[in-house]
N, C-alpha and C positions, 0 to 999 in steps of 0.2 A: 703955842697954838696959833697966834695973831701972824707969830713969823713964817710958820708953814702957810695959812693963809696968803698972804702976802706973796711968799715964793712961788706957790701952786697958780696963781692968777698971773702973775708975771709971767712965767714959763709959757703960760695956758694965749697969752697976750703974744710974747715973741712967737709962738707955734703956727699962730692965725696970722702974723705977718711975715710971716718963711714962707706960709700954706700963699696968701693971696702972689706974692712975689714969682712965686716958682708957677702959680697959676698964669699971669701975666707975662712970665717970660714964654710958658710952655703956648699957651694961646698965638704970641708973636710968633715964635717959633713956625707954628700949626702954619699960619696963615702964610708965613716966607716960604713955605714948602709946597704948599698948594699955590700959590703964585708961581714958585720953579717948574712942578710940575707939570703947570698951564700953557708956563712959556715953552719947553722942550715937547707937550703936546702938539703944539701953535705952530713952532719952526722943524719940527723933524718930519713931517711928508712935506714938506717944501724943499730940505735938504734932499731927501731920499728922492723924490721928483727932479732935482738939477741932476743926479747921477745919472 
């Protein structure tokens, strides 16, 4: 019983820091896409204006 305990809160603990990890990657992620997206906003009518 002690050892299911034990397993279940473990499991329950690595689950929470897989969850925060893949949060913080997906977040960086977010934010280097919407910077790409700003930049290619930013410079394509200045491209498309030198044509």
């Amino acid at each position: 019983m002690v050892e299911g305990v034990v397993f279940l809160s473990s499991m329950l603990l690595f689950f929470l820091l897989l969850f925060g990890l893949s949060l913080k990657v997906a977040s960086k992620m977010t934010l280097v896409l919407l910077v790409q997206i700003g930049w290619v906003y930013s410079f394509f009518p200045a491209i498309c204006g030198a044509y």
